[in-house]
N, C-alpha and C positions, 0 to 999 in steps of 0.2 A: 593105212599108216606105213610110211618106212619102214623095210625089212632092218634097215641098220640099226641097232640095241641105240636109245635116243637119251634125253635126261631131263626126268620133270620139276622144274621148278617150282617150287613150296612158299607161295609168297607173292605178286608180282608188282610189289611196291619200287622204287626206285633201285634199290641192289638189285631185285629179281629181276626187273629189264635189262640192269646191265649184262648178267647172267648169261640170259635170253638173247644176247647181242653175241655174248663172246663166242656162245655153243651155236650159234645159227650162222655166224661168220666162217665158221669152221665146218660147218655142214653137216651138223649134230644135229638133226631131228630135236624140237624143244615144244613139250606142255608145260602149258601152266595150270598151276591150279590157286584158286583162292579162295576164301571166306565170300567175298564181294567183289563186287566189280575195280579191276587192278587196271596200272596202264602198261603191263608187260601186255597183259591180251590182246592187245594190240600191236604190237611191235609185227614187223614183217617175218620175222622169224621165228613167231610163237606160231605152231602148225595146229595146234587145240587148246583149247579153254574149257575147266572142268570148277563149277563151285564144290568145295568143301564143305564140311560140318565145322565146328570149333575145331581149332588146333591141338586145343588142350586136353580134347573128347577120345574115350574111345570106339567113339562113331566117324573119328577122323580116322585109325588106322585100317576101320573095317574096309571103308570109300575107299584105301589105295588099295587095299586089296580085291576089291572089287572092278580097280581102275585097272589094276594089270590083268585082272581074268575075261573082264568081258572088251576092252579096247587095244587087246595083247601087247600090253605095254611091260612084259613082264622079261628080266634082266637089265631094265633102265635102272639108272643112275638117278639119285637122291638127293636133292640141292635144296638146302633148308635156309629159312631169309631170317629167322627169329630164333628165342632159344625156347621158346615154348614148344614148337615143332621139334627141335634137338632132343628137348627130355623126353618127348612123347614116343618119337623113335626110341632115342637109350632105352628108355620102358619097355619097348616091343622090337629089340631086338633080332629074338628069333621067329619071331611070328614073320619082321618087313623081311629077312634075309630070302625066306623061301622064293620071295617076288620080284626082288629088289637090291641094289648095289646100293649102299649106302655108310659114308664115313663115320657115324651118327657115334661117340665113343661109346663103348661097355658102360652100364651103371654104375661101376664101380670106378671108373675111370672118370666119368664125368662129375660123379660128386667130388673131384679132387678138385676139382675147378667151382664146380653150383654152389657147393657148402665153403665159404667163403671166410670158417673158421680152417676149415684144412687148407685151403688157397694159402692163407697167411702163414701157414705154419710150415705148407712146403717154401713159401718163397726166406721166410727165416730161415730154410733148413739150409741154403744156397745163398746165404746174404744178399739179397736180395729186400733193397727197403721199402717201405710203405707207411702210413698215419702211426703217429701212435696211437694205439687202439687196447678198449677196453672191455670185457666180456663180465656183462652184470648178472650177480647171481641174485640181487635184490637190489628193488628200488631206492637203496639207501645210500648216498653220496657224501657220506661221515667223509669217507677216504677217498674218495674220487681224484683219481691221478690223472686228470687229463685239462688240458686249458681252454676255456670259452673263446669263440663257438664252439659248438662239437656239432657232428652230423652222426643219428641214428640208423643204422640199417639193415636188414633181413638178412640172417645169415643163408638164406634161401630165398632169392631176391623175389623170386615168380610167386612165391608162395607170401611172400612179403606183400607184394602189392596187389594181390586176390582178397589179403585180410584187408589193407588199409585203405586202398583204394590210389596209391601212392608209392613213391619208391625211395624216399625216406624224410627222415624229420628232422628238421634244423633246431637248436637251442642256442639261445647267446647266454643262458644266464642257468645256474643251477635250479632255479625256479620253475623255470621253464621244462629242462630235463625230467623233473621229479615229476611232472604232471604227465608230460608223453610218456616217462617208465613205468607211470603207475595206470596208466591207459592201455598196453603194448601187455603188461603184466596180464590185464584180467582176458583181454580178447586173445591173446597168442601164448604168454607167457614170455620171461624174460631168457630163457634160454635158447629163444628160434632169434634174438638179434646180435648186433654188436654196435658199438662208439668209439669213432673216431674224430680226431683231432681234425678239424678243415684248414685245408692247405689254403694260404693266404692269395689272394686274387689281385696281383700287382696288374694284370691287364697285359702283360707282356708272356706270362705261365699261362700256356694253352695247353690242352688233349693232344699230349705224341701219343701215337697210334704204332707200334711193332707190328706186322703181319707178316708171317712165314707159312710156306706149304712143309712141314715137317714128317718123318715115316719114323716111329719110335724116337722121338726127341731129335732126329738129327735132318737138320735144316737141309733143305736142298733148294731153295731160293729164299729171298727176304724182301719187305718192302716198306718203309716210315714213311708214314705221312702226319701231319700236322693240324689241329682245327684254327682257321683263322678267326673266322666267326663262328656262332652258334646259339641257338635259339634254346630257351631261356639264354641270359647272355655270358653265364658260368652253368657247368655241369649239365648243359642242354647236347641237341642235335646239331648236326654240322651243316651251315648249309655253303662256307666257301673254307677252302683247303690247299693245304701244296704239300707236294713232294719234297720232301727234306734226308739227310742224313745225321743221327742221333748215336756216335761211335759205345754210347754209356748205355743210352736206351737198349741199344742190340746187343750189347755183352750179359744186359742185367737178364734179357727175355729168353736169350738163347741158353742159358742156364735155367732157367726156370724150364722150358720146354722139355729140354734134356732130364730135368729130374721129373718130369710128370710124363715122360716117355712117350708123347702125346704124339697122335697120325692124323692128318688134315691141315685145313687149314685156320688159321686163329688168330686174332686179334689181341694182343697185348697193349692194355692204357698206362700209361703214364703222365704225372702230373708232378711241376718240376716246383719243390717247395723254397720259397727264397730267403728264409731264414737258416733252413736245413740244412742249402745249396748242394739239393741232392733230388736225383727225380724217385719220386715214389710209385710204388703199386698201384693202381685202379680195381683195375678187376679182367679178367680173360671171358674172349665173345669164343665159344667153339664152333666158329663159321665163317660166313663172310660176313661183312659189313656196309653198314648204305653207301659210303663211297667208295666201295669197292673198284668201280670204273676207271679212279685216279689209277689205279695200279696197275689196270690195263693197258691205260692209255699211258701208262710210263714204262711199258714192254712187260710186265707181269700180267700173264695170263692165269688168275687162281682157277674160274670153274674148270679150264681147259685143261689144268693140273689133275684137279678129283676128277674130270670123265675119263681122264687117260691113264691114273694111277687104278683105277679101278676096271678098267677092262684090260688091264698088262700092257699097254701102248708106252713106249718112252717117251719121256717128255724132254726137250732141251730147259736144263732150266737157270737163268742167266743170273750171271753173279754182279749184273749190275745194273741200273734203271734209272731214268731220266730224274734230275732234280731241278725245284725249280717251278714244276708245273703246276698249273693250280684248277682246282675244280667248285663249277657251282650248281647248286640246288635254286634256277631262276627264281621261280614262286615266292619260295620261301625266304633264302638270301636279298631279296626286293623288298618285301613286306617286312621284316626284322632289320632291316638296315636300315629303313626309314625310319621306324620305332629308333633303334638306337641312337638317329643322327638327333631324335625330335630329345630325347633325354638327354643330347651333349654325351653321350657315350663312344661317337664315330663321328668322326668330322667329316663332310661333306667330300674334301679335297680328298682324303683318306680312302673313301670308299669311289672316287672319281678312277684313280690310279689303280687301284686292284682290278678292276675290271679291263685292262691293256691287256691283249691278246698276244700269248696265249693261252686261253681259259676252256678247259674241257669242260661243257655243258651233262649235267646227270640225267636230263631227259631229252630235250632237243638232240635232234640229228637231222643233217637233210638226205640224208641215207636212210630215215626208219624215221619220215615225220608223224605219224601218227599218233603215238604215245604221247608226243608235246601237245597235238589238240587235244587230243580225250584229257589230258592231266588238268590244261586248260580249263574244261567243260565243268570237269569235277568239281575245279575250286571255284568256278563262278555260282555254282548250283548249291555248293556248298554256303559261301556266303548271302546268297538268296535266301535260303532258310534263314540262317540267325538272323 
């Protein structure tokens, strides 16, 4: 292995290869590890491939501690693709520090953001909007201040969808409500959720995305990107994107960051309500995120930020970045664009034109083609089962 301190990657799904691109362009020494077979382990730049226990296990923290002692991978840097890995780290703090460089916040820092009743209540504390939202102390909607639909959700999202199987529950009608609060009541209790108002889907209100490298709240680069599409085809995954500028978006995050004194890098959602005509809160990812690559590919280097913040290297870090550009998730943006054009959702011409170059591709490279076959392989192999 490289004598040079390297950074292993925690994931090697679509973020994690881009990751794997950024740090291996740079001449970062790069593991991966995964649950299962990933198509970062493949990329030309992944130097080893290590499977995992669960994320969620702590037979996950023992494996990196076993990873840094017997494959001396020990002062690498800690690059988490999920927040399951994030909490697991927060969790084991001091145990991963002995082995390990990692941005992962303090426990106490991260529930400011996990527990998504204090989330709200710092972003009120900084005006800062989001749903109007309702915190039920019983299944009883005599008084319920809030207008159909509403959306139900875990005030501890992970912990939410380990009980439900799910990450949350739609209601159009008080009827409806009263049956999931008095379901949520006996298996969880009503005080692990919360209801909010759903932000109305005119088709034009997509996912702004804020993402900043921040050191105690104060931003040192920034980057908005935008989802064009997305599977489901509201509140889903992104599979085509651009780079945009959001002068509201970035005044509302960079306050919010600022009061949550937050180090790393983060993803701020926003969802712009057109009644409101105001963009609201979503929720904060303390990490990177799956199209992370856009921000690359628009001069925002985040991994190359955390390996150089954390082994003292300065970073140059630009106060400004390509707009305009847009990125796709082939596979997926193919297969859901089709669906959508078959429902009259996307017009044919619609989705003819987005695809004009030029379009940063999330796994294809002719630089690192390998990832695009094996990603290939997976979903043919995949769909042969079903």
């Amino acid at each position: 292995m490289n004598d040079k301190p390297g950074a292993i990657i925690i994931e090697g799904h679509v973020q994690g290869l881009s990751n794997t691109r950024s740090l291996g362009e740079a001449g970062i020494p790069v593991v991966v590890v995964d649950r299962h077979n990933c198509i970062a382990r493949h990329s030309k730049y992944c130097t080893a491939f290590y499977q995992c226990p669960d994320f969620k296990s702590e037979e996950f923290v023992d494996f990196l501690v076993d990873l840094a002692e017997n494959k001396n991978l020990k002062e690498w840097v800690l690059i988490p693709s999920n927040d399951h890995i994030v909490f697991n780290l927060s969790q084991n703090l001091e145990k991963i520090s002995k082995h390990f460089k990692s941005l992962a916040p303090p426990p106490g820092e991260l529930l400011n953001i996990y527990n998504k009743q204090k989330l709200l209540e710092n972003a009120e504390s900084v005006n800062v909007p989001f749903p109007k939202t309702w915190f039920p102390g019983a299944a009883d909607l005599k008084d319920f201040p809030l207008k159909f639909p509403v959306i139900t959700k875990g005030k501890f999202g992970l912990t939410f969808y380990k009980t439900f199987g799910r990450k949350v529950f739609f209601a159009e009608n008080a009827g409806q409500l009263q049956e999931q609060l008095e379901m949520i009541a006996e298996k969880a209790g009503l005080k692990t959720v919360f209801v909010q108002e759903i932000i109305p889907d005119v088709g034009t209100n997509k996912t702004i995305s804020y993402t900043a490298f921040s050191v105690d709240g104060k931003i040192k680069t920034h980057w908005i990107g935008q989802k064009l599409r997305e599977h489901p085809w509201t509140f889903g995954t992104a599979t085509f994107t651009e780079s945009i500028i959001n002068e509201k978006v970035q005044a509302y995050s960079e306050k919010l960051l600022q009061k949550l004194k937050y180090t790393g890098v983060s993803e701020v959602e926003f969802l712009y309500h057109p009644e409101e005509k105001e963009y609201m809160l979503i929720e904060i990812n303390p990490r990177t995120w799956l199209w992370v690559g856009l921000a690359k590919a628009c001069g925002i280097n985040y991994a190359l930020y955390i390996y150089n913040y954390l082994n003292g290297i300065a970073s140059d870090y630009p106060d400004a970045y390509k707009v305009g550009l847009r990125w796709r998730n082939f596979w997926t943006d193919t297969v859901y664009s089709m669906m959508a054009i078959a429902k009259g959702k996307l017009s044919p011409g619609e989705y003819r034109r987005s695809l004009k170059p030029p379009v940063v591709h999330a796994v294809r490279s002719k630089d690192d083609p390998r990832p695009f076959r094996a990603m290939t392989r997976m979903l043919l192999s995949l769909a042969a089962r079903r």
